[in-house]
N, C-alpha and C positions, 0 to 999 in steps of 0.2 A: 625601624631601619628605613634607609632612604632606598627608590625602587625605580624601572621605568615600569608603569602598571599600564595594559590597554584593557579599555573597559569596553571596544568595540572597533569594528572595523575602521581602520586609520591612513591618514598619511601621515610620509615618516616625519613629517616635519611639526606635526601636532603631539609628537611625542614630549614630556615633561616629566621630569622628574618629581616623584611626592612623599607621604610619606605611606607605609604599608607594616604590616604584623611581620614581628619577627618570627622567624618560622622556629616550633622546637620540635624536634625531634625523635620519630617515631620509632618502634621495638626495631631494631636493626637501622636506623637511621644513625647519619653524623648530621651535623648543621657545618658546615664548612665558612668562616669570616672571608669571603671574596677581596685579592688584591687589582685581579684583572681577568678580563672578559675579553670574549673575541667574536663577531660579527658574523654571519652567515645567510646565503640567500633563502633560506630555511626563516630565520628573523623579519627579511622584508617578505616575503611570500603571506606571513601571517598574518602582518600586521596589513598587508591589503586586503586579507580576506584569500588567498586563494594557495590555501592549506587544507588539506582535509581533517575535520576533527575539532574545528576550534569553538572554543569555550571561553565566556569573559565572567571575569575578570582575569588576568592571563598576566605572568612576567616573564617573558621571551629569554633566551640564551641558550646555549646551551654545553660552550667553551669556559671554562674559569680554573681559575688555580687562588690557592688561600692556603690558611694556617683551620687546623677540627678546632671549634668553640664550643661544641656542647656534643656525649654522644647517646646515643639510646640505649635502651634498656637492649640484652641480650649481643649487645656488641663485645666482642674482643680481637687483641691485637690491632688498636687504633688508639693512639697517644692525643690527650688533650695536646692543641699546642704545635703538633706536626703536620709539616708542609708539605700538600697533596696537590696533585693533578686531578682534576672528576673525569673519567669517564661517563658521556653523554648518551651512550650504548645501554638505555637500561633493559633489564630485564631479558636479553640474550634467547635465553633458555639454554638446554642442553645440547643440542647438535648444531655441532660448527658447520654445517655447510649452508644453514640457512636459520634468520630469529622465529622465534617461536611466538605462539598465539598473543602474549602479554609485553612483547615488545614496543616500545614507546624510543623515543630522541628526549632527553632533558629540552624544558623549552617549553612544548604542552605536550599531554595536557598538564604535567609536571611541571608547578611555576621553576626557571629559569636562574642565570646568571645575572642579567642585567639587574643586580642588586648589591647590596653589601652584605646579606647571609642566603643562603641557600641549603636546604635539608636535601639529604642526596640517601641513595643506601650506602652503607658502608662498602659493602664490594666493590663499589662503585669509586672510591677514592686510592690512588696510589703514589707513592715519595711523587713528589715533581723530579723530573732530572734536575740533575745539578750543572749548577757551572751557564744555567738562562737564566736571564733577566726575568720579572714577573711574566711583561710582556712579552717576553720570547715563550716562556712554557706555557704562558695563554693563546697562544696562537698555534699550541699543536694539537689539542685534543680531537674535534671534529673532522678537522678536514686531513691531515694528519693521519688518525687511523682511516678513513676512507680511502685515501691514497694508498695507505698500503696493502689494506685488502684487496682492493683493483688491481694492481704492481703484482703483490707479491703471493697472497693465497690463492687468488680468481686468476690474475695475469699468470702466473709461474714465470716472471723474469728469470734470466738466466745470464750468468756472466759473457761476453761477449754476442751477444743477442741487439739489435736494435731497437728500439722503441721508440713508439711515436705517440710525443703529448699533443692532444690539440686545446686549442685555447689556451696558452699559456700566458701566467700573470695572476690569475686567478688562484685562491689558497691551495685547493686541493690540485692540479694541474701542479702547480711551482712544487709540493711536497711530491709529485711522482717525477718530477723530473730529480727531486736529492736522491729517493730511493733508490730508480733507476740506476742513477749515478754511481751510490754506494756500493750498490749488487756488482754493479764491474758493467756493466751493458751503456750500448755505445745509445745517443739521445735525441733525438730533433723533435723540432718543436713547431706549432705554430700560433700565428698571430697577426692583429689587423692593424699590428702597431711595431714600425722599426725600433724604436724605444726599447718595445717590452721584449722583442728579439735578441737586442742587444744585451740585455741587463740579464736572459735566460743563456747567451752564450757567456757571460761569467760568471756562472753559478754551476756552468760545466758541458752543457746544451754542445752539441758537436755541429750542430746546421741547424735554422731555423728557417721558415719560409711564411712571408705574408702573404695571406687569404686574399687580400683585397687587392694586390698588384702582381700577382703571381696563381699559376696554377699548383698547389700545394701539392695535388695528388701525382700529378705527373715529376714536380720535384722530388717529393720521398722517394718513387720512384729509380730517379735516376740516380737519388744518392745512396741507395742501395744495389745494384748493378744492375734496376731495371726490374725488381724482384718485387719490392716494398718490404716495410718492415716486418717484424718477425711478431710486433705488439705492437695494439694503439689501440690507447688508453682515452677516451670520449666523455667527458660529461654534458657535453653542446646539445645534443639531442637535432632532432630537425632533419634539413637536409644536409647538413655534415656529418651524421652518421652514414648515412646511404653513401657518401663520399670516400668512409672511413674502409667502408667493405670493398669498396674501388679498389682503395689504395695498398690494403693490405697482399703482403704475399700470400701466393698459394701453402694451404697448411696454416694458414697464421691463425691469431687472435685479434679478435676485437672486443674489450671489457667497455661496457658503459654502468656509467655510476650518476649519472644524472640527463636530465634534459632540458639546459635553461632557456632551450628556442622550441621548446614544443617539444609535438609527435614525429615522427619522419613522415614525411609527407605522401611518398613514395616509396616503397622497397622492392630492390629486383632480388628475389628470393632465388634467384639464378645463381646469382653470386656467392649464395652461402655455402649451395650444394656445389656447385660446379667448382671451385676453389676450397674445398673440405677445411672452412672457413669453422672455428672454433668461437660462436660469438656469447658471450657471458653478461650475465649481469651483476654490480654491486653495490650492495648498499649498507654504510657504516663499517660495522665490525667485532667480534666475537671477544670475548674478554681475552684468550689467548691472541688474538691478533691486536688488542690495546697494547697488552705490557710487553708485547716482540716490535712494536713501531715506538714504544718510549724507548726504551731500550736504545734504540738510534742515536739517541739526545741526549743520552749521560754522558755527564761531565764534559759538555758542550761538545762532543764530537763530531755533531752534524747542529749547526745554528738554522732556526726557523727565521724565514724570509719576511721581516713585518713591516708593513709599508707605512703606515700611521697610526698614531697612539691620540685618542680623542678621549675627552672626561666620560662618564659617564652619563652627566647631565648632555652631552653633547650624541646619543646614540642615535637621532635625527639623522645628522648630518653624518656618520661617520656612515649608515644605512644608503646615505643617497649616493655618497661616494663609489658608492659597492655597485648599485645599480646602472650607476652610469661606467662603470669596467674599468674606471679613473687608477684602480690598484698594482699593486705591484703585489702580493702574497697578501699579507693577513693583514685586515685592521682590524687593532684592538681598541679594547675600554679600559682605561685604568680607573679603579676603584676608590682601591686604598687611598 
């Protein structure tokens, strides 16, 4: 099969496509025939080196949707032939409130997506929603269930509730602003771009506010009666988290699920107790919180946000794209 393989620490633009072993299929394994793949800062993190864990030779990914090509011994109830979503979540464990010792991201040290087959476990594959394009049900698995476990298991959104995404544009951010949406909860958003403002106030967004011409914190503020919001949802890390516990109201929530500008730099630990400040953390998602955020997406009821569809000989570029925050939701890889 053809692959994007890194044999060492890279940049993205020395990425090439070659050729690599077709993967078969271990006791409980499927091999899944890859249509399309979808891109994550989890992919360029690795491929600079500044992942924990990494191991070469390595085929990064960790988003894809395909038709099963071959299954393993001991598998049942999985159809040669049928068109799955992978969940990238492996190895869970048993308690939903947090993964357990053998938990891994498809991606490493488990080779990846960025291929045209991929051996996955079987529990790990489920129907795609119906009624998306490749590229749309490739652009939900990752970021998709992380957004909803923040939103909706960690956050406990609530209908009539406000939320506030920050950094919006970005995959996981754009997917808590649909859920949000969906739950019935009112949305604001922000960003360092009128654009990306724009394009999230038609997707359903109630107010947005840019960071870089605007004081965000004192907006949310106001556009709540002075109060802030009731939830905000952070994967920024930095010092807009320490912003985020500004902003929020007394009682509220603050879920972080990432940190793509660091540590916070500062934290007034004032704020947490002195405002009975609920602050969480989240990361991926439980097999029950997969198939309740697919679930969203059957039979196209809620359509994934995809910004550009690149080859897969092209995941260089479609990496660099990401890094410079050029997106609007999800860029994929199409395969097939």
């Amino acid at each position: 099969m053809k692959a994007i393989v890194l044999h060492s620490v890279s940049e993205p633009e020395a990425l090439r496509l070659e050729e690599a072993p077709d993967p078969a299929p271990g006791p409980g394994q499927v091999v899944v025939r890859l249509r399309a793949a979808a891109v994550n800062h989890r992919d360029l993190w690795i491929c600079r080196g500044r992942y924990a864990g990494l191991r070469f030779p390595i085929i990064p990914g960790s988003d894809g949707v395909g038709e099963i090509a071959a299954i393993g011994r001991g598998v049942a109830g999985v159809s040669s032939g049928a068109s799955v979503a992978i969940n990238p979540s492996l190895d869970w464990g048993d308690d939903p409130r947090a993964f357990g010792p053998k938990f891994r991201i498809l991606g490493l040290p488990d080779n990846g997506t960025f291929a045209e087959q991929v051996a996955v476990p079987a529990a790990n594959v489920l129907p795609r929603p119906a009624g998306l394009t490749d590229e749309e049900a490739a652009a939900v698995p990752l970021a998709g269930l992380t957004a909803y476990r923040a939103v909706v298991t960690r956050g406990r959104a609530q209908r009539g509730e406000t939320v506030l995404v920050l950094g919006i544009g970005g995959g996981v951010a754009t997917y808590a602003l649909l859920i949000a949406r969906q739950i019935g909860a009112r949305v604001l958003v922000t960003s360092g771009s009128d654009e990306k403002l724009a394009r999230a106030r038609a997707l359903g967004a109630d107010q947005g506010f840019n960071y870089k011409t605007a004081d965000w914190v004192a907006a949310a503020r106001e556009a709540t009666g002075g109060l802030g919001p009731d939830l905000i949802i952070d994967g920024t890390g930095g010092a807009t988290f320490e912003q985020a516990l500004d902003a929020a109201r007394p009682g509220g929530r603050v879920v972080s699920y990432g940190a793509t500008t660091g540590n916070v730099p500062e934290l007034t630990v004032r704020r947490v107790f002195w405002k009975q400040l609920s602050v969480l953390g989240s990361t991926m998602g439980s097999p029950d919180d997969f198939r309740a955020m697919l679930a969203l997406f059957g039979e196209g009821r809620q359509r994934p946000v995809v910004d550009r569809v690149f080859s897969l000989a092209d995941a260089g570029a479609a990496l660099l794209r990401m890094e410079r925050a050029e997106q609007f939701g999800k860029i994929v890889l199409r395969i097939a």
